[in-house]
C-alpha positions in Angstrom: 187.6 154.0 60.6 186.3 157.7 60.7 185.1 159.4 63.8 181.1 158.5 62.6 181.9 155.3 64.2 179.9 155.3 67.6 178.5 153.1 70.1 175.4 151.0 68.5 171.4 152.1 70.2 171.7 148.2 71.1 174.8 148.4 73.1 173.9 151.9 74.3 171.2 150.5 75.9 173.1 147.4 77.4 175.5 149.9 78.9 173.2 152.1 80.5 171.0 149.1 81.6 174.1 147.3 82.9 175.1 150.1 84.9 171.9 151.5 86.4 171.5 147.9 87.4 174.5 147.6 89.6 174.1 151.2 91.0 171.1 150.2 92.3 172.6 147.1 94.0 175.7 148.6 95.2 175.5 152.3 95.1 178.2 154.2 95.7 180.9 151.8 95.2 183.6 150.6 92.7 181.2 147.4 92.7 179.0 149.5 90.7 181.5 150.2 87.9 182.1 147.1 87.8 185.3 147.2 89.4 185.7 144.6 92.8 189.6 144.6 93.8 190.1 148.3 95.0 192.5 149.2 92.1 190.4 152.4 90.8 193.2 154.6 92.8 196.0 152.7 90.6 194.4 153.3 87.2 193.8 157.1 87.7 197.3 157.3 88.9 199.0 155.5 86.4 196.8 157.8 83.8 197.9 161.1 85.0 201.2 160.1 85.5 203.1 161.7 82.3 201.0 164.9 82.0 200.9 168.0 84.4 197.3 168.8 84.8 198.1 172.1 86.8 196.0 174.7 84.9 194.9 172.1 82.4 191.4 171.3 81.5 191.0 167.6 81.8 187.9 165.2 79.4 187.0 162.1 81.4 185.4 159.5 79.1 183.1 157.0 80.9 183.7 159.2 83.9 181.4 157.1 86.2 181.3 158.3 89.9 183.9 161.5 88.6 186.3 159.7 91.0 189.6 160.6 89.0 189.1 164.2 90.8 190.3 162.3 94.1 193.5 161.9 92.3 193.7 165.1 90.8 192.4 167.0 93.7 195.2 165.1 95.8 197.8 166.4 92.9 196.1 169.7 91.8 193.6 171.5 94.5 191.7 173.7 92.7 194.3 174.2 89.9 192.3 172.0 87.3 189.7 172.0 85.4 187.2 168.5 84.9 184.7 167.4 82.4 183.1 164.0 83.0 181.1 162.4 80.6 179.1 159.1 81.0 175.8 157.4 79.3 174.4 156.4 82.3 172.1 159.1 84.6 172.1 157.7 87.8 176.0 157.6 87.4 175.9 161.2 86.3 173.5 162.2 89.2 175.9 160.8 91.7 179.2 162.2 90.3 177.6 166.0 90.0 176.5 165.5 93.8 179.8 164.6 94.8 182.3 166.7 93.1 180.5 169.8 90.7 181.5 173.0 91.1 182.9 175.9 89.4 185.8 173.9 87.9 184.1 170.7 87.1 181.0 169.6 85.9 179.9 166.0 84.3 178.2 165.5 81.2 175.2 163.3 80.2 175.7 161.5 76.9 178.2 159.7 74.2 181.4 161.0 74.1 181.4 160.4 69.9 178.1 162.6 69.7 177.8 164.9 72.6 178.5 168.3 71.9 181.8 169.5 74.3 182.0 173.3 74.0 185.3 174.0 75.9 188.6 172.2 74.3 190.2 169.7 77.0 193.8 169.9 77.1 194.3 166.1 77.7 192.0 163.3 77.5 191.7 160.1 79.6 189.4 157.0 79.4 189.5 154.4 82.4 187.8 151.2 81.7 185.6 152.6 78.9 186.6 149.9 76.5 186.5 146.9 78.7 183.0 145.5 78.0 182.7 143.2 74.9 180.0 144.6 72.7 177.4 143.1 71.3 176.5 144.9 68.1 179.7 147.2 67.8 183.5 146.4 66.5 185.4 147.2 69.7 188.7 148.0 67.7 186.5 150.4 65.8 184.8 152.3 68.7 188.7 152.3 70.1 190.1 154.0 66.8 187.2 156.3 66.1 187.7 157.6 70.3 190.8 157.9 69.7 190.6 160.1 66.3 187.7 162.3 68.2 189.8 162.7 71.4 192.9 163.9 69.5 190.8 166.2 67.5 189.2 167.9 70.9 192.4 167.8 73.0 195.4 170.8 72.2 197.8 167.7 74.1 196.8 164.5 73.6 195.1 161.7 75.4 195.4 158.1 77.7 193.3 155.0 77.5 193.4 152.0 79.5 192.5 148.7 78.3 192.2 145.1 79.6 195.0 143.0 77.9 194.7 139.8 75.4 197.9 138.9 77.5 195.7 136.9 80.6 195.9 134.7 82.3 191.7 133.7 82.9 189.9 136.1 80.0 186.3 136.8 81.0 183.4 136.1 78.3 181.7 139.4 78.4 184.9 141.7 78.7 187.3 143.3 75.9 190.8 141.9 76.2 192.4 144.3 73.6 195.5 143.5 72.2 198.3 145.7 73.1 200.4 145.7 69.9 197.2 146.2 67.7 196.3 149.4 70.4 200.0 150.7 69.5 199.2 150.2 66.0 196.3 152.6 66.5 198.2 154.8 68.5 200.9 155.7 65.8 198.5 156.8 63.6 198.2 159.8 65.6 201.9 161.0 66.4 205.3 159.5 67.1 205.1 160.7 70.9 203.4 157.6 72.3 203.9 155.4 75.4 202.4 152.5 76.2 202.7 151.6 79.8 202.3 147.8 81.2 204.4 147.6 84.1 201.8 148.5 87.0 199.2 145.5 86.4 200.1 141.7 84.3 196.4 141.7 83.0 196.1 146.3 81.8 198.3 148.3 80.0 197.8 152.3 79.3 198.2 154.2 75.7 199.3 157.5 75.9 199.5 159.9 72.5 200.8 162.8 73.0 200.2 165.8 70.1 203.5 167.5 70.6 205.9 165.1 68.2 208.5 167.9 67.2 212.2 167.5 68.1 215.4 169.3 66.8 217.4 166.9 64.0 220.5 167.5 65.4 219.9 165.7 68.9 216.7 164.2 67.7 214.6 163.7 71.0 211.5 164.8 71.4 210.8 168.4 72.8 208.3 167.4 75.0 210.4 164.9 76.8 213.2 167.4 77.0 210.3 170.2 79.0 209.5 167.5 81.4 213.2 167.0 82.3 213.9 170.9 82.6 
């Protein structure tokens, strides 16, 4: 799939009706996203958990609320930079009330056809890809995000996904299979981690740009940085 694969008008307008929907029952509230156990706090930590975002500029895909700056605020205070994108206004309105300022600021639209003109250094989507679409291949939307955020990013990027490995999988949600994800992954480098040992039912995909290594130890660069 190319990176001209993007969310169908039909489930466009699904996603933004399902979500202004539930803002306006809940409000403020994970409820609202869509999430009801109080895990947000897990996802965002397990997503930032192999990348230094000190001085980084960071893309948030189907940003929602913008609540991934209370983790990086917590990490980071005003040593990052944020960019939030989301389809959904009311979602938009709320996030720029709560958190814009010189550093970060939230974008209205489609991540595959918004224009972005500042280069993110990393990339992360959190529950993006969770919803089964309606008139969309979901493996295709996942592949053609993944091509455009590798493209954008000068580092890489993390996805979370719900997993085919469940116990009670939901009609209207994406259970995404996590070898077929890795699949997907590898087309983009050899520096990839796929984390599933926080939560039995979501796994994270993380692809990281910088594959080199020296052949005569053979390990990855990067992973000899983050040791130093």
């Amino acid at each position: 799939m190319t990176q001209k694969t993007r969310l169908s008008d039909l489930d466009k307008a699904d996603t933004i009706d399902r979500y202004s929907k539930r803002y306006r029952e809940f409000g403020y509230s994970p409820k609202a996203l869509g999430w009801d156990k109080g895990k947000q706090d897990i996802r965002f930590d397990v997503l930032t958990s192999l990348y230094n975002c000190k001085g980084k500029t960071i893309l948030d895909i189907g940003c929602g609320f913008g609540d991934m700056n209370i983790t990086l605020m917590a990490r980071y205070p005003d040593q990052y930079r944020y960019i939030g994108i989301d389809l959904v206004p009311e979602l938009i309105h709320e996030a720029r009330q709560r958190y814009a300022n010189d550093s970060i600021r939230f974008i209205e639209g489609d991540f595959m056809t918004v224009d972005i003109d500042e280069s993110p250094d990393f990339v992360i989507a959190s529950g993006t890809f969770n919803h089964k679409l309606k008139n969309t291949d979901n493996y295709a939307l996942i592949e053609a995000a993944m091509s455009r955020a590798f493209t954008l990013s000068s580092d890489g990027f993390a996805f979370d996904f719900l997993s085919d490995k469940v116990n009670y999988p939901l009609t209207h949600t994406f259970h995404a299979g996590p070898e077929r994800i890795l699949s997907l992954a590898y087309q983009f480098s050899r520096n990839v981690v796929l984390r599933n040992d926080y939560m039995p039912f979501e796994f994270s995909v993380f692809v990281f740009k910088d594959a080199s290594f020296l052949t005569e130890d053979t390990v990855f660069n990067r992973y000899k940085e983050l040791r130093d």
